[in-house]
ZAFI-263221 format. One record per residue (C-alpha): x, y, z. Coordinates in steps of 0.1 Angstrom, whole numbers, plus 5000, padded with zeros to 4 digits. Layout:
BEGIN
XYZ;...
END
This chain:
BEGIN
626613664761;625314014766;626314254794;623114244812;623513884811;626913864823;626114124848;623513914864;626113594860;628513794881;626113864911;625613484908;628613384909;628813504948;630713244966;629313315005;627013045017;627513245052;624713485052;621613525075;617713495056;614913605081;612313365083;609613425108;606413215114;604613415096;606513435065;606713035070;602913005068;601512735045;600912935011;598712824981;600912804947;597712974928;599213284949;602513274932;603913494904;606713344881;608113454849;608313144837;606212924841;607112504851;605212254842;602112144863;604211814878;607512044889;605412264911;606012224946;602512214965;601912235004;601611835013;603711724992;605911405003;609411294996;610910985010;614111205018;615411545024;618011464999;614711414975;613311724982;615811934975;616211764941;613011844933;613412184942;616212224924;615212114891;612212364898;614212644901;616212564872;612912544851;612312934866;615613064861;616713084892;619012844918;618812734955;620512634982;620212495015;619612755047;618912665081;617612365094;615912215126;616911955154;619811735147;620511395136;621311155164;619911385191;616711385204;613811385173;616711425152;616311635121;612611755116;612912065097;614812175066;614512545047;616012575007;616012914997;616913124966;620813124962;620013534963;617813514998;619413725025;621414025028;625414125029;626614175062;628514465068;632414405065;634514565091;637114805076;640814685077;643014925069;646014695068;644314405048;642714545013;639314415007;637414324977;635114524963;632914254950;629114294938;627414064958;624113844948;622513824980;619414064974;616813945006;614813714981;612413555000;611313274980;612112934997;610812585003;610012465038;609912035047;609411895076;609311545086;606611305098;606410925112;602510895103;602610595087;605110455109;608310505083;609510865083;609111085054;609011435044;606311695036;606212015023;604812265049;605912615035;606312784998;607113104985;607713174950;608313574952;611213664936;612014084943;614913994916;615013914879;614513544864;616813484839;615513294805;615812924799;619112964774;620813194802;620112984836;622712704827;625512994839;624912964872;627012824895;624412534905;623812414869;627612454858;629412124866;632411894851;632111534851;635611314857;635811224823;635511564813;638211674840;640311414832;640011534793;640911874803;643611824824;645611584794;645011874773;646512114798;649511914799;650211924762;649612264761;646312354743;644712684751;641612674769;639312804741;640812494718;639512294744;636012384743;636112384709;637212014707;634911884737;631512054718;632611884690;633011564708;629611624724;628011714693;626712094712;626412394700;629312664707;628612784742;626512524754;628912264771;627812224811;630712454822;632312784813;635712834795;636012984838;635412694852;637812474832;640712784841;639812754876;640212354874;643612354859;644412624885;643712404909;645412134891;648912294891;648512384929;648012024935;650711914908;653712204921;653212064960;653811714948;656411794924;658112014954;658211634975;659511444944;662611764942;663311674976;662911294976;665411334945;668111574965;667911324990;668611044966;671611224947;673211324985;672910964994;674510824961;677311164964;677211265000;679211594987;676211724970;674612014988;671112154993;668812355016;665312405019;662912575037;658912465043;656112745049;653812725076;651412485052;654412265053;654612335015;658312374996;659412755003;662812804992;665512544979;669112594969;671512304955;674912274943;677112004932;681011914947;682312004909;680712374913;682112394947;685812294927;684812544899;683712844932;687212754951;689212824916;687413104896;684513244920;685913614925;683313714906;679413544902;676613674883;673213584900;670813574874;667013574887;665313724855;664113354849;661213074863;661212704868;657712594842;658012264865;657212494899;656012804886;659012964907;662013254902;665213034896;667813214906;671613104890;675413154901;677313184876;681013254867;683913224845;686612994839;690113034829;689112984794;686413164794;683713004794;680613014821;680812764844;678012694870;678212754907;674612664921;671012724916;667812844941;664312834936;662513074953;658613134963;658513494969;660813734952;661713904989;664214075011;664113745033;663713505005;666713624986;668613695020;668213285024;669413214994;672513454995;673513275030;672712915019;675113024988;677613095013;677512785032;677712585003;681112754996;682612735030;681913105039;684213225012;682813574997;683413704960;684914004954;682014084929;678914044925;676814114893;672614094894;669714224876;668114564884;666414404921;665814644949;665514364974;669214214959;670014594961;669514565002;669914185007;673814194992;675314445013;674014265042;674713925035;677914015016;679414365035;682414345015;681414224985;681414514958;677814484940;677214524906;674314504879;674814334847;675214574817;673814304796;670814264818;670814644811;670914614776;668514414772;665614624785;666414944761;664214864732;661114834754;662115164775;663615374743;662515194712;658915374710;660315744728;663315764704;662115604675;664915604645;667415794669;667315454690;670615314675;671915644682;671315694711;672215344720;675615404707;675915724722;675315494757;678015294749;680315524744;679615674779;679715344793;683115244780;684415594795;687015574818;687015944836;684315984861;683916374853;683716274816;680716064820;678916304844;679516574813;678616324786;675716184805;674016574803;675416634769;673316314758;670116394781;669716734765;670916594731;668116354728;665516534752;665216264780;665016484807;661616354822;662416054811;662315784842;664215494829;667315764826;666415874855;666915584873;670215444854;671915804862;670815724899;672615394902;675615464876;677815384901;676615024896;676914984862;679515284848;682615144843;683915484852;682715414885;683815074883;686815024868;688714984902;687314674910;688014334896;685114154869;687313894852;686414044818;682414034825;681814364814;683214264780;680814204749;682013844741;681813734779;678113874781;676913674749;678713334763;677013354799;673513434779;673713144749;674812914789;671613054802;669512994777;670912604772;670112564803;666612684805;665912504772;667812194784;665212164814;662712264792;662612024766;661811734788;658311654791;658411544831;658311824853;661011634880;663411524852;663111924843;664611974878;666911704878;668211874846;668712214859;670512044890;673211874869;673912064841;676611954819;677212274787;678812024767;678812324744;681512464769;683512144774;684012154736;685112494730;687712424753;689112134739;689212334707;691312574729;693812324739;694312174706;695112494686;698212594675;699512904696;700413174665;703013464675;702113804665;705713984683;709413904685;709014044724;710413784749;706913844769;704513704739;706613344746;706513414781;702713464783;702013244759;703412944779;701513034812;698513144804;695412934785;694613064750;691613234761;693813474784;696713474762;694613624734;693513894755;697114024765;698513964729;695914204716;697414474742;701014364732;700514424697;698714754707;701614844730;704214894700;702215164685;703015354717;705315564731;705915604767;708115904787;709415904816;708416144843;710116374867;708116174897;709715804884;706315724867;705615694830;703015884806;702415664779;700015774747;699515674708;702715764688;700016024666;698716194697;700516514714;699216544739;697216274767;697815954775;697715734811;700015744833;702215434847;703715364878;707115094879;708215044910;711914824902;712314664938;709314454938;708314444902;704814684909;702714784879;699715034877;698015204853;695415494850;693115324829;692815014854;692414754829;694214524853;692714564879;688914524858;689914204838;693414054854;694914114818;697814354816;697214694796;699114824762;700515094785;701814894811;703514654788;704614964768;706715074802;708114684806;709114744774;710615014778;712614944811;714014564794;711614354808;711414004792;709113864811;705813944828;706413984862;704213634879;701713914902;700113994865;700213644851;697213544875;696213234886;692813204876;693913244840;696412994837;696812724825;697312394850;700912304842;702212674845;701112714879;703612754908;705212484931;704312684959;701112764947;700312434940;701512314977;699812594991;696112504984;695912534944;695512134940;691312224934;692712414900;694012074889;691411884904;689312114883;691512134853;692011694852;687911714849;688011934820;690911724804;689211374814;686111494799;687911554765;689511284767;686111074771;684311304740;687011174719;687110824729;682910794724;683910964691;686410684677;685210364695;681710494676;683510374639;683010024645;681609714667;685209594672;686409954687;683209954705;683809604716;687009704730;685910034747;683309874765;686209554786;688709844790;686610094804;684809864823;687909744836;689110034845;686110184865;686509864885;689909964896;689010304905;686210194924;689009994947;690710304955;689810474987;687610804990;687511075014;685011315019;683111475045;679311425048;677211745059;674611715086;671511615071;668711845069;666211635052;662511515069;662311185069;658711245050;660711325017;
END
C-alpha cells in the first residue's frame, strides 16, 4: 500500500460519529444527477435519482452504500426527522459522506494529554436525503435530495475496501482467528492461512492485519475479566476445602479484579521459621492476566528457597504495591522481616519504608547483575568482563572508605564518568554495597550459590504455570507450588554422610546441630581458621590475620562472662555463620564448643534444637521440618511401591488405611473473616 494511500486510510479511519454537517434548505433542494461530477463513474442502475422509492429506510441506505463504494468513498447516517412512536413518527432521514462536517474545536486540558490525531472530517457536502410518504396507503420512502460533490479525493476501486465501512469479519472468521490466537500464531501467519483458505490474493481478505489485532485485543480484555472471576471462584474453593489458606483482593471502580495476594498455611509455617529475610521479586508477569506477579521468597535451613506468598498486581504503583506489602503482613500475623531484598523499584523504594519502618531494605545484587550486559556490554566492549570483575571486587569490599576510593579509581579507570547507570548504582550503594551492608543480617542471600538457587526456583515456577495450556490451571499452579526440585536436594542432604575435615572439638559440635547446608558453611571457616594467627590486645580484644601477612587483620572481641563474639568483618552478623577469625579466638581461648547464640536456630537441624526453645514457640520448625521429612518419606515410598503390582497393591490398603485414621483425629484451626462477594 503506498503512503498516499495509507495517508488517506488514516484520515478514514476517524472514529467520531459526533460531528455537526450544515444542511440548509437550500443545499437540501432536489438536484438533477446529470449535475454531478464523480471520478468514478457507477453504473446507470446504482445511481440514486430524485423519486426514487425504497420500501425502508434500512433499504435506502443500502443502496447508498453500495453506491458509494462503487465511487470510492463511504457514508454514514446524520441527522434525521420526527421520531418513531411520536406524532408522524420518522419522516426524514440524511446519509452523508463519512468525511461531511467539520472538527470541533477541542478545549485544552492541561492535565489530560490529548491526541493529536488527523481527522477525516473535511465539510464534504455530498449526501442523500429520504423522506417518507403514505400515498398509496402503505408507507414507503423517496428520495427527495442528492449531492454528489465531493471537495475531497475518491480513492480507486482496489483502494476503497480499506475503509472502515467495507472492512468487516464474519463469526467464522473471528472464531478462526481467535483459535489461532490461542495457539499462538502471529498475526501475519494468520492472513497468510485465511487467503489461502479463501483462495484471495495477498492483501485482499475483507479486513486488515489491524482489524484482526484490534479483535484479539478485545478478546483478551474480555478473556482476563473472566479469568480474574474463575481466580477468585477458585480461592474461594481452596479456602473452603483449607480454611487456613489466605487471600485478598481488591475490585476497581468497573468492578474488575485489581489487586490479589494469596498464600498457603505451609508458607505461613515456612515465614514463622525462616522469614528474617524475603526477596520480593516483581521483575515477572502472569501470561494468564497480563499482570506483574510479584513473589516472597526466602530461605530455609538447608538452603533452599522456599515460598512465602504471591500478588498479582494491575498497576505497578505506590498504592498498588503499598496493598500488597500490608496484605503480606496480615497474612503473617503482623510479623516484619528484618530484611528486605527487591528489584531496582522507586515506588518499592517509598512504599517499604512506610509499610515496613524497621525493616532494613535492600536490592538484589543478582537482579543487579543481571542488567549489566545491556547497560555496559555495548559502552565497554571487550573491557566488559573487566570491568565486571573489577565490580565485584568492590562489591565484596568490606571497608566503606575503600569502596568510596575504589569506586573512583574504577570510574576514571574505565571512563564512566557521564555514565548514568553508574551514576545511579553509586547513588543507592548503600543498598546494594555490602560495605554498607554488612551490618545487617541476609541469611547468606548475598552469596553466589544462594542467588543462582532462588533464580533456577523462579524460573520453575514461571515455567511450571506456563506450561499448562489453561490460563486458571496456570494460576492455580503458581498458587500451590510444590519445587520438588527442592524437596529432593534436601533429602540428598539428610542422607549424606557428614565427612570431618579438623580434629577441633567444634567441627563435632557443629556438625551435630546444624543441617549440612549450614555445617558446610562454618567448616569452610574452620578449616580457614587454622591458617591463622590471632594476638591478644592490650584492650582484651584479639587481632587476628593470615599467618603470611605482617601486618592487618580484623579485630575480635571475647567477652568470657557471657560467651559474646564479634568480629570486624561482620560475617555473622551478614549470614548467621561464624567467621575464621572468630573461631580462630575460640580457639585460641579453649573453647570446644560453639557457644548456642552462634549456632542459630534457623540453621539447625530439628532434633538439635532446645527444650526451651522448643516449649517456647519453636514447635512451627518441627511442624515445618516433619513436612519436609513426610515428603521424603512419600518420594521414596512412590519410588519402591512403583517396582511391582504387588508393592503397589500393598501401598494403595495401607495408605488408604492410614489417611482414614488421620482423618479421625481432630483439627484445629482458626477460620479468617471472609472477604469474598458472593458473585465469585
Amino acid at each position: 500500500m503506498s503512503d498516499g494511500v495509507r495517508s488517506v486510510l488514516e484520515a478514514y479511519d476517524d472514529p467520531s460519529e459526533h460531528r455537526s454537517l450544515s444542511l440548509d434548505d437550500s443545499s437540501s433542494a432536489e438536484e438533477s444527477p446529470e449535475d454531478t461530477k464523480l471520478s468514478l463513474e457507477p453504473s446507470n442502475d446504482l445511481f440514486p435519482f430524485i423519486g426514487q422509492r425504497f420500501l425502508t429506510h434500512d433499504d435506502a441506505y443500502d443502496f447508498y452504500r453500495e453506491f458509494a463504494r462503487q465511487c470510492g468513498f463511504s457514508i454514514r447516517r446524520h441527522r434525521t426527522e420526527g421520531k418513531d412512536g411520536v406524532g408522524k413518527g420518522l419522516t426524514r432521514r440524511y446519509f452523508v459522506c463519512h468525511r461531511a462536517g467539520n472538527t470541533p474545536v477541542k478545549a485544552s486540558n492541561e492535565a489530560k494529554p490529548q491526541r493529536n490525531r488527523k481527522s477525516s472530517r473535511c465539510g464534504c457536502q455530498a449526501y442523500l436525503r429520504i423522506s417518507k410518504t403514505v400515498d398509496s396507503g402503505a408507507p414507503e420512502w423517496r428520495v427527495t435530495g442528492f449531492a454528489n460533490h465531493h471537495n475531497h479525493e475518491l480513492l480507486e476501486a482496489h483502494q476503497v475496501r480499506f475503509l472502515p465501512a467495507y472492512r468487516a469479519i464474519s463469526e467464522t472468521d473471528k472464531n478462526r482467528i481467535i483459535m489461532f490466537a490461542k495457539s499462538g500464531i502471529s498475526v501475519q501467519q494468520m492472513m497468510r492461512v485465511m487467503e489461502l483458505e479463501k483462495c484471495v490474493e495477498p492483501g485482499y481478505l475483507p479486513f486488515t492485519e489491524k482489524d484482526v489485532r484490534n479483535l484479539i485485543q478485545t478478546f483478551r480484555r474480555m478473556e482476563q475479566s473472566e479469568e480474574s472471576i474463575s481466580l477468585l471462584r477458585m480461592c474461594r474453593n481452596i479456602y473452603d476445602k483449607d480454611p487456613s489458606f489466605r487471600y485478598e483482593f481488591t475490585l476497581d471502580a468497573n468492578n474488575r479484579l485489581e489487586n490479589i495476594a494469596w498464600s498457603y498455611a505451609s508458607c505461613v509455617q515456612s515465614y514463622d521459621v525462616f522469614g528474617d529475610v524475603v526477596v520480593f521479586d516483581t521483575t515477572h508477569r502472569l501470561t494468564a492476566f497480563n499482570m506483574p506477579l510479584g513473589i516472597w521468597i526466602g530461605v530455609n535451613n538447608y538452603g533452599m528457597p522456599c515460598l512465602f506468598g504471591c500478588v498479582l498486581l494491575r498497576e505497578e504503583n505506590l498504592e498498588s504495591f503499598s496493598w500488597a506489602l500490608k496484605a503480606f503482613l496480615r497474612f503473617m500475623n503482623g510479623r516484619v522481616p528484618q530484611t528486605v531484598l527487591t528489584d531496582q523499584n522507586m515506588c518499592l523504594k517509598e512504599a517499604i519504608p512506610n509499610e515496613m519502618p524497621h525493616t532494613k531494605h535492600a536490592l538484589c545484587i543478582w537482579l543487579l547483575v543481571a542488567k549489566f550486559p545491556s547497560w555496559f556490554n555495548a559502552i565497554l566492549g571487550e573491557r566488559y568482563n573487566e570491568w565486571k570483575t573489577e565490580f565485584y571486587r568492590l562489591y565484596n569490599m568490606e571497608s566503606v572508605n575503600d569502596f568510596e576510593l575504589g569506586w573512583r579509581e574504577m570510574v576514571n579507570s574505565f571512563g564512566l564518568h557521564t555514565n548514568r547507570h553508574i551514576a545511579n548504582l553509586y547513588a543507592f550503594r548503600n543498598l546494594w554495597a555490602l560495605p554498607y551492608l554488612r551490618s545487617h543480617f541476609f541469611a547468606g542471600m548475598t552469596l553466589p550459590g544462594i542467588s543462582k538457587s532462588i533464580n533456577s526456583f523462579i524460573q520453575r515456577f514461571l515455567s511450571a504455570q506456563a506450561r499448562l495450556a489453561h490460563s486458571i490451571e496456570q494460576a492455580a499452579v503458581a498458587v500451590d507450588f510444590k519445587d520438588q526440585a527442592a524437596e529432593q536436594q534436601i533429602m540428598q542432604q539428610n542422607l549424606q554422610n557428614i565427612c570431618l575435615k579438623t580434629s577441633a572439638p567444634m567441627e563435632s559440635h557443629a556438625a551435630s546441630v546444624l543441617t549440612p547446608y549450614a555445617f558446610f558453611k562454618l567448616q569452610d571457616e574452620l578449616v580457614m581458621a587454622a591458617h591463622y594467627a590471632s594476638f591478644q590486645m592490650e584492650d582484651g580484644s584479639f587481632l587476628v590475620r593470615h599467618h603470611t601477612k605482617l601486618d592487618g587483620g580484623r579485630k575480635v572481641i571475647w567477652v568470657p562472662r557471657d560467651q559474646g563474639l564479634a568480629c570486624s568483618c561482620h560475617m555473622f552478623e551478614l549470614s548467621g555463620i561464624l567467621c575464621r577469625h572468630a573461631l580462630r579466638v575460640l580457639s585460641t581461648v579453649n573453647c570446644f564448643q560453639i557457644p548456642e547464640q552462634y549456632l542459630p536456630l534457623r540453621w539447625r537441624r530439628v532434633n538439635s534444637i532446645p527444650p526451651k526453645q522448643q516449649a517456647s514457640g519453636s514447635s512451627l520448625t518441627d511442624r515445618v521440618d516433619q513436612i519436609q521429612i513426610l515428603k521424603s518419606l512419600v518420594s521414596a515410598l512412590m519410588a519402591e511401591a512403583a517396582k511391582s503390582k504387588e508393592r503397589l497393591d500393598t501401598a494403595s490398603e495401607e495408605i488408604s488405611a492410614l489417611l482414614s485414621r488421620i482423618r479421625e483425629q481432630p483439627v484445629s484451626s482458626h477460620r479468617p473473616k471472609d472477604t469474598t462477594p458472593e458473585s465469585c
